[in-house]
C-alpha positions in Angstrom: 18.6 18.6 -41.6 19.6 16.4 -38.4 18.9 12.9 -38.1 16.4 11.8 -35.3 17.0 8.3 -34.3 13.2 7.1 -32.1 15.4 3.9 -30.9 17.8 6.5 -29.0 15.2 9.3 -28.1 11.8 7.5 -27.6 11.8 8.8 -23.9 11.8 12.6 -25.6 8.1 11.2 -27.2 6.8 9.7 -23.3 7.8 13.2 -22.1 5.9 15.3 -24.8 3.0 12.8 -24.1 3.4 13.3 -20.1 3.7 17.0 -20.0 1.2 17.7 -22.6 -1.7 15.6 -20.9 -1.6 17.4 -17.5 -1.4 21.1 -19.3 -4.7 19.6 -21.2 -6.0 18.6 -17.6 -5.4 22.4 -16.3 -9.2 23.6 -16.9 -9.6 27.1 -17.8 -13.2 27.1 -17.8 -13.0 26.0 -14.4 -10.4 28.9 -12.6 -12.3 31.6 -14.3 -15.8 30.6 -13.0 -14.3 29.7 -9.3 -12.8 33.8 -9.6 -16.3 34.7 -10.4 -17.2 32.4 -6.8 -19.5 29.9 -8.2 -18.4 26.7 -10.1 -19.2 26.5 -13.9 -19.5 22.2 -14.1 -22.3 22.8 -11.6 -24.3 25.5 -13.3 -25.9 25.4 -16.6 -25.0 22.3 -18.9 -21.9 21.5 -16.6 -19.7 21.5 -19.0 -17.1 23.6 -18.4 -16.2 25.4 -21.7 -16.5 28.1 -23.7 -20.2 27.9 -24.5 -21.2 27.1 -21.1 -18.9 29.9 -19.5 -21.0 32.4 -22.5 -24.3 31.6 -21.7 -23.7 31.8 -17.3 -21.5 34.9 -17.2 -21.7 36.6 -20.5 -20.3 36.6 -24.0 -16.5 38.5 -23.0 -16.4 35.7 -20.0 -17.1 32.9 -22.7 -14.6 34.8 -25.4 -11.7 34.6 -22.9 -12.4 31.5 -21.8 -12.1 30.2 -26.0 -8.7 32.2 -26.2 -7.1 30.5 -23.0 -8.4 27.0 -24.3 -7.3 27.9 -28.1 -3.2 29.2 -26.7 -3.3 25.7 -24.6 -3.5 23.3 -27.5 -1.8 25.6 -29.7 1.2 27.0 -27.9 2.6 23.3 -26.9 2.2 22.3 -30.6 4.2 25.3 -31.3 7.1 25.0 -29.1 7.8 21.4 -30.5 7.2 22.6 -33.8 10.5 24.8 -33.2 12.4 22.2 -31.0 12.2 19.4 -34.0 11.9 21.4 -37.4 15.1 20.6 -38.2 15.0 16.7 -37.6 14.0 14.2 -39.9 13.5 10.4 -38.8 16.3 8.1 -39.6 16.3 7.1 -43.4 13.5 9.3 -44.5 12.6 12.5 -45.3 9.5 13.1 -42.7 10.1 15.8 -40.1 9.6 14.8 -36.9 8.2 18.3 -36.3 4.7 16.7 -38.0 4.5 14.2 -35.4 5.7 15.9 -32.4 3.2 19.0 -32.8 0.2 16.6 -33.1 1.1 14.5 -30.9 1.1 17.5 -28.2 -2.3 18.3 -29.5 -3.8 15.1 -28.9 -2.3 14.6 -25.3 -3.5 18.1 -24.5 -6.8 17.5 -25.7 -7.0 14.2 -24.0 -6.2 15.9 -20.8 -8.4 18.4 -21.1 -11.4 16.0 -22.3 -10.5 13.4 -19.1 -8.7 15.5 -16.6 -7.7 13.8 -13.7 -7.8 16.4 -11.9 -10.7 17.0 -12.4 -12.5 13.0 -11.8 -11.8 12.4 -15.9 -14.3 14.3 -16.2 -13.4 17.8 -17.9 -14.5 20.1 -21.7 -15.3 18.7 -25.2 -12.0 19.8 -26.6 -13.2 22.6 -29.2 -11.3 25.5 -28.4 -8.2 23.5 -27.8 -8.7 21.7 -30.9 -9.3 24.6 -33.4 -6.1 26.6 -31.9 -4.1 23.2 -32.1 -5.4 22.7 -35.4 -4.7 26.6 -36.5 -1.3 26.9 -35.3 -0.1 23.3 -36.8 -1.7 24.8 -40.2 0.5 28.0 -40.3 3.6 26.0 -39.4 3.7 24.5 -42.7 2.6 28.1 -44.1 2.6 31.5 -42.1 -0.5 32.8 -44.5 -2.6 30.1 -42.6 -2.3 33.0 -39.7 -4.6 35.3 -41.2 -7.1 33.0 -43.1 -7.4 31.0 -39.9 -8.7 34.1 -38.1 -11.2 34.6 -41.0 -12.5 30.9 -41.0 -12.5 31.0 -36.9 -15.2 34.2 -38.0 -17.0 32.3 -40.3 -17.8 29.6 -37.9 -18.8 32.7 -35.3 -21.2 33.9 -38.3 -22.4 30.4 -39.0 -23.1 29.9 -35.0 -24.9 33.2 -35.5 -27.0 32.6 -38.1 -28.2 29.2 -37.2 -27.9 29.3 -33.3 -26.2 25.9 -33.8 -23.1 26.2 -31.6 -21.8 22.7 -31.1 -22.4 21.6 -34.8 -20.6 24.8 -36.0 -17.8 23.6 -34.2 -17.8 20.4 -35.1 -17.8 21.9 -38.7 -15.1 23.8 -37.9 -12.7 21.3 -36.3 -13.6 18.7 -39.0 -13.1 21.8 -41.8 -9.1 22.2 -40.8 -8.6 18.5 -40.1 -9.5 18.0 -43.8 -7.2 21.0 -44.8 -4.3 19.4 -43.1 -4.8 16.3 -44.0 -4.5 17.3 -47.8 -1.4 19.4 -46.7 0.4 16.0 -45.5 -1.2 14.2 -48.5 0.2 16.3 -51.2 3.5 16.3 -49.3 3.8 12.6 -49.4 3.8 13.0 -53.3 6.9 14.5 -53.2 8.6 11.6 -51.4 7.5 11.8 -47.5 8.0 8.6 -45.8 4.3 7.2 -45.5 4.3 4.9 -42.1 5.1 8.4 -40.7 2.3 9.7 -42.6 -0.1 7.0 -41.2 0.8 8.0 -37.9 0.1 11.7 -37.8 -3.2 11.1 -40.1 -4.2 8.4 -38.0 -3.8 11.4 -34.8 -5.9 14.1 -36.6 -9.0 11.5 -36.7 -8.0 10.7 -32.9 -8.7 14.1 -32.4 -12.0 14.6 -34.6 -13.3 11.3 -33.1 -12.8 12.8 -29.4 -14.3 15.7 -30.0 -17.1 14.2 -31.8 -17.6 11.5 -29.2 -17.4 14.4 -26.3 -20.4 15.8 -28.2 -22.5 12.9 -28.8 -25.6 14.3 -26.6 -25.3 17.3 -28.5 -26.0 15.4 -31.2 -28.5 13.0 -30.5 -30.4 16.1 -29.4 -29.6 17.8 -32.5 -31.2 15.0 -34.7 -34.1 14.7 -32.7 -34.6 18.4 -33.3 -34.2 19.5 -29.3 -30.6 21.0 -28.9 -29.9 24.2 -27.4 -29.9 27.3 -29.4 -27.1 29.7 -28.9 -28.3 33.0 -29.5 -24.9 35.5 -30.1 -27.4 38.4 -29.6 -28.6 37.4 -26.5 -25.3 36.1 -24.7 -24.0 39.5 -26.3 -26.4 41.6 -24.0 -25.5 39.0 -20.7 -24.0 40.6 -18.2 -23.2 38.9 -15.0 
């Protein structure tokens, strides 16, 4: 393993940041409905996402738009992951990999949350979050590929059965946070340098807390029993 030295290569970190906040502020949701002519944060809920994009112009529309929102906070996570797997900080044995990845994911998923291109005013992170949060997962072990894809259906099912879209995805998000915070946990047992630790933990609840925050209405309505079902079968048989 290399050694990374932050005191010498901080700017690399302000770069990742940098970079990583405007491809969050590029709005998928957005290009799509302006290519369908009419402009998905003034139709519907205004939010312009995946569920929003489902229930205006159908459920393949709104199934796109979740897969180009899931690559963006995945794929930057990704490439860092493969730049730094092979550094470790100075006098210890954390891989800077484990900060670098999430540390992408949060930038991206601030941008896309408070896009300045777009007036700070942009998604509520979900699809950016679960593809960051999936990708990270099978870094530390490929089998997370295929029983990410099954969990990512179980939250479809659960959305499904309950017509309870943003709390299944709050479940979802919170669901691999969890799993990956027991991954770095049980890691840290075998000797990883814990301020490093703190760090990336303290990033993964930075990224729960936005996306819970970004769906506060949701749930205020959700508590007072007047949210907005999302009926699969119906957005299924959409076609616009």
């Amino acid at each position: 393993m290399k050694t990374f030295y932050f005191s010498q290569s901080w700017w690399q970190f302000l770069l990742i940041v940098i970079v990583c906040y405007f491809i969050g502020c590029f709005n998928f949701a957005f290009v799509i409905s302006k290519f369908k002519k009419r402009d998905i944060t003034k139709i519907g809920s205004g939010n312009p996402g995946t569920m929003n994009m489902s229930r205006e112009f159908g459920l393949k529309i709104g199934l796109i738009t979740f897969i180009c929102d899931a690559v963006k906070g995945g794929i930057p996570a990704l490439i860092s992951y493969y730049i730094y797997r092979n550094y470790v900080f100075a006098g210890t044995n954390f891989a800077v990999s484990d900060i670098t990845r999430y540390l992408c994911g949060l930038c991206v998923i601030i941008g896309h949350i408070f896009p300045a291109t777009m007036g700070f005013k942009g998604g509520k992170g979900i699809a950016s979050t679960l593809g960051l949060l999936w990708i990270c997962l099978s870094c530390d072990w490929i089998g997370w590929l295929p029983i990410g894809f099954f969990c990512l259906w179980g939250l479809v099912l659960f959305i499904f059965l309950t017509e309870w879209g943003s709390l299944g995805s709050l479940l979802g998000v919170t669901g691999f946070s969890i799993i990956q915070c027991a991954v770095f946990i049980l890691r840290a047992y075998e000797g990883a340098f814990k301020p490093y630790l703190v760090w990336v933990l303290l990033m993964i609840l930075a990224i729960n807390i936005l996306t819970w925050c970004a769906h506060h209405k949701n749930l205020a309505r959700l508590f007072s029993g007047e949210e907005h079902r999302t009926s699969i079968r119906k957005l299924a048989k959409k076609k616009k």
